[in-house]
C-alpha positions as CSV (number, residue, x, y, z in Angstrom):
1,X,100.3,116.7,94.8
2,X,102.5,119.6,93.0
3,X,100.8,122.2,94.2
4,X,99.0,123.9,97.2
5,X,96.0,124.0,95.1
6,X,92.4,125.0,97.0
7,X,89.8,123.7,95.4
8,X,89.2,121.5,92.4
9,X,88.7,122.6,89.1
10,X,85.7,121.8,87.1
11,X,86.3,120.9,83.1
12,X,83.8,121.3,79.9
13,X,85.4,118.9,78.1
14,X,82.7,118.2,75.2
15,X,84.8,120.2,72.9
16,X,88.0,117.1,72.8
17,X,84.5,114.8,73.1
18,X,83.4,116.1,70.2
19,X,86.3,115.9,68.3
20,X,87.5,112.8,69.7
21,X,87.6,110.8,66.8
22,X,89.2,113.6,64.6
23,X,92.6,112.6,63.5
24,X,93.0,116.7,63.3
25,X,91.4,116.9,67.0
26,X,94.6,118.5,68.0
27,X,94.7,121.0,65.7
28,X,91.2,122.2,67.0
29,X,91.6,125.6,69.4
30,X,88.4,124.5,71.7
31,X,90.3,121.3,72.0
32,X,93.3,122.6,73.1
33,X,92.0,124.8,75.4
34,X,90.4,121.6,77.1
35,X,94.3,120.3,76.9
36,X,95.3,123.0,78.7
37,X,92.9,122.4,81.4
38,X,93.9,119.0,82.0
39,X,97.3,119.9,81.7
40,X,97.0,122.2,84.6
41,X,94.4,119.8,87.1
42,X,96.8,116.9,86.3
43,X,100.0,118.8,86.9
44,X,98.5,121.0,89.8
45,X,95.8,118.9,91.6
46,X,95.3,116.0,90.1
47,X,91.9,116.1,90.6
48,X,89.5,117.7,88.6
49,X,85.6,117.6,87.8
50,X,84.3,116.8,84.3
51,X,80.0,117.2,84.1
52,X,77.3,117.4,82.2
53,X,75.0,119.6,80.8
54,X,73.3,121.7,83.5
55,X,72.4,124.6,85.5
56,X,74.0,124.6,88.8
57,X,74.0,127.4,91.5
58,X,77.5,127.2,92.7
59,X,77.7,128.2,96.7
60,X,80.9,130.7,98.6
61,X,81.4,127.4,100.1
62,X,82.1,125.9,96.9
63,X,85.0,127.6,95.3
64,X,86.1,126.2,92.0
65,X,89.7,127.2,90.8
66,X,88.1,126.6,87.3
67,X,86.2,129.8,88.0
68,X,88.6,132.1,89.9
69,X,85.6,134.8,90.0
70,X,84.0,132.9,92.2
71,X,86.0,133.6,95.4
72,X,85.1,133.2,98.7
73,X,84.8,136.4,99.8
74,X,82.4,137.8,97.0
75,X,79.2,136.4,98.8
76,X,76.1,135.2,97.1
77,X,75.3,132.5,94.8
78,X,76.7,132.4,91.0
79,X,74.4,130.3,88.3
80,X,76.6,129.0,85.4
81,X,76.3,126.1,82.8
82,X,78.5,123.1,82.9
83,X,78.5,120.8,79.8
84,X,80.7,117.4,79.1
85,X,81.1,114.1,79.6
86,X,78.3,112.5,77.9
87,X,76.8,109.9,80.1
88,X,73.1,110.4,80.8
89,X,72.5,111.7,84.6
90,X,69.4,109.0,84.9
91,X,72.7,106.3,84.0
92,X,74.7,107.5,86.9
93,X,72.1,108.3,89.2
94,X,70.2,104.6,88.5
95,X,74.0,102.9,89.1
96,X,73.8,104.5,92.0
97,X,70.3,103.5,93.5
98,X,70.6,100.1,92.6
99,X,74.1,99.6,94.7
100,X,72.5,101.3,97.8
101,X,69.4,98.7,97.2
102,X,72.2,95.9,97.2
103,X,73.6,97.5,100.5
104,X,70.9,97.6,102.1
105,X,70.2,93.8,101.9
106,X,70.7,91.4,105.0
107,X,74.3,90.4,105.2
108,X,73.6,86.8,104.2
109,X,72.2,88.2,100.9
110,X,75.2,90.1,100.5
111,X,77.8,87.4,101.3
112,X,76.0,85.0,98.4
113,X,78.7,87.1,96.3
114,X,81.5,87.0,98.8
115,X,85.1,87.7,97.5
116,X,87.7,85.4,97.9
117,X,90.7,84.3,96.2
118,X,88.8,81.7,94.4
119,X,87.3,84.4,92.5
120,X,89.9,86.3,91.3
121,X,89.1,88.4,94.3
122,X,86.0,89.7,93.0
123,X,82.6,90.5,94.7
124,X,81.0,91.5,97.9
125,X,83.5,92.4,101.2
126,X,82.2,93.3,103.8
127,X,82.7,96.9,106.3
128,X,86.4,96.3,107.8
129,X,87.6,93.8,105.4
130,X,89.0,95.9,102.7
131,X,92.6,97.5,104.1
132,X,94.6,100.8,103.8
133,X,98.1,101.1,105.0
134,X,97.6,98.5,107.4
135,X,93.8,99.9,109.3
136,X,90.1,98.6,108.0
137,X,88.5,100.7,106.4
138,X,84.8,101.4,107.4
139,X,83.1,100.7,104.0
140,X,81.9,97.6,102.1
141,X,82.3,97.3,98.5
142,X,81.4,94.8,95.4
143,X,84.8,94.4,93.5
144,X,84.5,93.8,89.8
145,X,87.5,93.8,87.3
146,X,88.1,93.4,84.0
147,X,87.5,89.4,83.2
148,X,90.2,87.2,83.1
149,X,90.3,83.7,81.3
150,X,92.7,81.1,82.2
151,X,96.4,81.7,80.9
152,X,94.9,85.1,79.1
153,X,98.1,86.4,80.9
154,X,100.1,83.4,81.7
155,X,101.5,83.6,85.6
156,X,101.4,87.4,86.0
157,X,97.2,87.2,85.8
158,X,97.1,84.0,87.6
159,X,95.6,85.9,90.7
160,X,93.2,88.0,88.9
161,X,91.9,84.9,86.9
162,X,87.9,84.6,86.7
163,X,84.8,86.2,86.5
164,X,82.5,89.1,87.8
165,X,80.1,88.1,91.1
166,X,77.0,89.7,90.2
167,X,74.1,89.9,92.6
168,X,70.5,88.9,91.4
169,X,69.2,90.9,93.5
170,X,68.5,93.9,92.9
171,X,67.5,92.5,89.5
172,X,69.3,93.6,86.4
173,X,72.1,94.6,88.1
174,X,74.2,92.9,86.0
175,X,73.2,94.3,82.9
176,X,72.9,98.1,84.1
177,X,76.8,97.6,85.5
178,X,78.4,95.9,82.3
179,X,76.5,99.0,80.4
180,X,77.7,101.4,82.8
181,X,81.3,99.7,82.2
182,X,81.6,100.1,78.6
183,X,80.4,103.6,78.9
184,X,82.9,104.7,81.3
185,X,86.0,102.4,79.2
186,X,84.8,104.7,76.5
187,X,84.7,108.1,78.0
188,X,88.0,107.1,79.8
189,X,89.9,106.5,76.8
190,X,88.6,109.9,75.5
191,X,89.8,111.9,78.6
192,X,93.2,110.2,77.9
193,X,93.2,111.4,74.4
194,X,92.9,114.9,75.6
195,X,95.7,113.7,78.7
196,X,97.8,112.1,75.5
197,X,97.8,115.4,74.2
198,X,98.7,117.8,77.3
199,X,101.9,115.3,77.8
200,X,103.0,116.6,74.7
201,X,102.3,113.5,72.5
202,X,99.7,112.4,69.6
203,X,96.3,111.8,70.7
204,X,96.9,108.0,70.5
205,X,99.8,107.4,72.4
206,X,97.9,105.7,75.2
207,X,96.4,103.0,72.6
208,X,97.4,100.6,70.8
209,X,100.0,98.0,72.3
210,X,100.6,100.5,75.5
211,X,96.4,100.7,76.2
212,X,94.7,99.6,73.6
213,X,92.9,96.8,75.7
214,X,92.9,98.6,78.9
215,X,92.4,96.6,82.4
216,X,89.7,98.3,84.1
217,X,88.5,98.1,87.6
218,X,85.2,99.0,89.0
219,X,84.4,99.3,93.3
220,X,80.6,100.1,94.0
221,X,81.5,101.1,97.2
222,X,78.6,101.5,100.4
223,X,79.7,104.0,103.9
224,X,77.0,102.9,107.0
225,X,76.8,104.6,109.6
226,X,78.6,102.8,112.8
227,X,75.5,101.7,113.8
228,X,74.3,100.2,110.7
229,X,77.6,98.1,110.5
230,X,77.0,94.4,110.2
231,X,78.8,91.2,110.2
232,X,81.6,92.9,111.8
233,X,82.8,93.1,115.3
234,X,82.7,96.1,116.7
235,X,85.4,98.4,114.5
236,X,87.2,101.4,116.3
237,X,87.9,103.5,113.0
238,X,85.8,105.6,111.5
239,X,87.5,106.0,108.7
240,X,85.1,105.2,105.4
241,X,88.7,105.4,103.4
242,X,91.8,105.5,104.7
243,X,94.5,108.1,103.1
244,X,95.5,106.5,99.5
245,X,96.1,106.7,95.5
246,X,94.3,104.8,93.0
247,X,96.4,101.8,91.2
248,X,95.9,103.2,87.7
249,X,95.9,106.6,85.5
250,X,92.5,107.4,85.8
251,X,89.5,106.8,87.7
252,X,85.7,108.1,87.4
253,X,84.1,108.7,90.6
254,X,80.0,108.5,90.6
255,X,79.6,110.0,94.0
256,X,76.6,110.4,96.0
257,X,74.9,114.1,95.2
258,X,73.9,114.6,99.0
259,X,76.9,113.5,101.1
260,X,79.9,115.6,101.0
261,X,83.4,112.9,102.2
262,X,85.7,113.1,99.5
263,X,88.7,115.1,100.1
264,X,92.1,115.8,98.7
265,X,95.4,116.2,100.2
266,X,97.5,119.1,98.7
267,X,101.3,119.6,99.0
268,X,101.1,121.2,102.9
269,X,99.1,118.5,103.9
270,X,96.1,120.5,103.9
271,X,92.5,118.7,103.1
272,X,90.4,120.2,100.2
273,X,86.9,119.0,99.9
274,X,85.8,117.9,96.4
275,X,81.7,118.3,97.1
276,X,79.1,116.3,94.8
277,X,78.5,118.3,91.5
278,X,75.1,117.1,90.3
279,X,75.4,114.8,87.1
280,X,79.5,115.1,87.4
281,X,82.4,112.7,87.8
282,X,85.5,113.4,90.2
283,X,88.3,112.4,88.1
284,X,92.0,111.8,89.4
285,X,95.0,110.8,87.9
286,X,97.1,107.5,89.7
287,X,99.7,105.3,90.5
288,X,100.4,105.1,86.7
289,X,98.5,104.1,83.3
290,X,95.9,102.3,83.3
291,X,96.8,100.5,80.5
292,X,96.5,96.7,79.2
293,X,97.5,94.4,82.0
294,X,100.9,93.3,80.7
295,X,102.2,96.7,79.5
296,X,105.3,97.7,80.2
297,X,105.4,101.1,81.6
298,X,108.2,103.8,80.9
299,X,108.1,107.5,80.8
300,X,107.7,109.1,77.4
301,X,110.1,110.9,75.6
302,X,108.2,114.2,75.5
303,X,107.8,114.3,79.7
304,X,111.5,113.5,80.0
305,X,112.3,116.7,77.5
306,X,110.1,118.6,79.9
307,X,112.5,117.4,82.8
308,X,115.4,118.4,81.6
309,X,116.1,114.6,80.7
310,X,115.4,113.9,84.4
311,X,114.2,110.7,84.8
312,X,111.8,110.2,87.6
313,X,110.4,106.7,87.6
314,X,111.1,103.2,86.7
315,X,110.0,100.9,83.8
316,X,106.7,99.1,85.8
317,X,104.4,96.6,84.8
318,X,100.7,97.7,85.6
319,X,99.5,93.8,86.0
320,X,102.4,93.2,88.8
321,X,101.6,96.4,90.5
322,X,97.4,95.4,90.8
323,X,98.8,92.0,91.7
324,X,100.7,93.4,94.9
325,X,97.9,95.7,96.0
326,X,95.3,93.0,95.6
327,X,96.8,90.3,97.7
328,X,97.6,93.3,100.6
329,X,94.5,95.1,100.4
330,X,92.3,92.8,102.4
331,X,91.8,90.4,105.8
332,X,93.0,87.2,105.7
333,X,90.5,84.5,106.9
């Protein structure tokens, strides 16, 4: 990351919400504050939080840069209101219970959904398949992308080609996930408007024939204990998930509001925690846009500008790059 950041900032972003579908959004001074915000997560951390409405007692332990009075050394516990993203806490908390129910299934109920090739790499792995940098990774997961029909992208979405595995049980998984889908594309594309906007650019610029029809990918991710491992023989790593970025521009992280695991490397190599904030997401920037799976990536004029003309990365296309991280990412059989 850019910076030697500390802690994560947390983001009220129901002001750019708000006026989200304002063609004068940017004109809009609580907007822009929000732009500045993202501006300076993206640039700094590239992490930040964004939540919803709430009263949280935020703990020493828990220092936010978003709220510099809070610092570590002031002592006691500070009660503040967080608004934002939209999305009912029962939602995330339900998606949620209903993947731990799946986890907690016998392994032959799991493996009714097994990923393979066949299916466009979609469904149910199980601990020590999936791969990072070369170790297993000491977490099972039900893979889901966007759906892909036959030639919808001609030999570059060959791979990804089929459809979602969805358990039957527990019931109405299917429908709670493909709910909980479209809600997220939605309050993605928003967050991006506000991103669109920081970068110096219209609100738009990451719609239409750049990501307009945005390839999404969801993981529902489970971490047993060692001894609750099955199907597996015996893995040395403890590792839930290895060391990593994500393959796109943004990703939503529904995390568990007990367990405290994710961290966040900063530029000395230092690990910062990112603990569960009731009713949030974690949000982090990626590998590059999560845009529509044949897009052509280059920089924009306006971040060149702001680099002196310095050009930093390649044209990329985001299909090829899922492609090559898909077919590396897990065992072979």
């Amino acid at each position: 990351m850019a910076t030697d950041f500390s802690s994560i900032p947390i983001i009220d972003i129901s002001p750019l919400l708000a006026k989200s579908d304002d063609p004068k959004m940017a004109e809009d001074p609580a907007v822009l504050e929000v732009v500045q915000q993202l501006d300076k997560a993206c640039t700094e951390a590239g992490f930040f939080y964004v939540v919803t409405v709430a009263s949280l007692n935020i703990f020493v332990s828990f220092t936010l840069a978003a709220f510099s009075a809070f610092a570590a050394n002031e002592g006691g516990n500070k009660k503040v209101k967080l608004k934002g993203h939209g999305i009912p806490d029962t939602l995330l908390k339900e998606v949620r219970d209903v993947t731990r129910r799946f986890f907690q299934l016998p392994y032959e109920e799991k493996t009714k959904i097994k990923m393979t090739q066949a299916t466009g790499f979609r469904g149910y792995q199980r601990v020590g398949e999936n791969i990072t940098k070369g170790v297993p990774d000491m977490h099972e997961a039900i893979d889901c992308y966007r759906e892909v029909t036959k030639g919808m992208y001609g030999a570059l979405g060959k791979v990804m080609e089929g459809c979602n595995e969805w358990p039957q049980n527990p019931p109405k998984f299917k429908v709670l996930m493909e709910e909980y889908v479209s809600l997220c594309t939605d309050l993605a594309r928003k967050i991006m408007r506000g991103i669109a906007l920081a970068l110096g650019g219209s609100p738009y610029e990451f719609e239409g024939q750049r990501a307009g029809d945005p390839f999404w990918v969801m993981r529902l991710i489970g971490y047993p204990g060692v001894s609750n491992v099955n199907g597996t023989n015996g893995l040395k790593n403890d590792i839930g998930c290895g060391a990593h970025t994500d393959y796109g521009l943004l990703t939503l992280l529904n995390q568990d509001d007990d367990i405290n695991a994710l961290q966040v490397r900063n530029l000395s190599g230092e690990w910062i925690s990112a603990p569960p904030v009731p009713g949030s997401f974690v949000c982090n920037i990626g590998d590059m846009l999560k845009t529509n799976f044949d897009t052509a990536v280059e920089p924009l004029d306006t971040p060149k500008t702001r680099t002196n003309g310095n050009k930093k990365f390649e044209r990329a296309i985001y299909g090829e790059h899922l492609v090559s991280k898909v077919l590396t990412n897990f065992v072979d059989e």
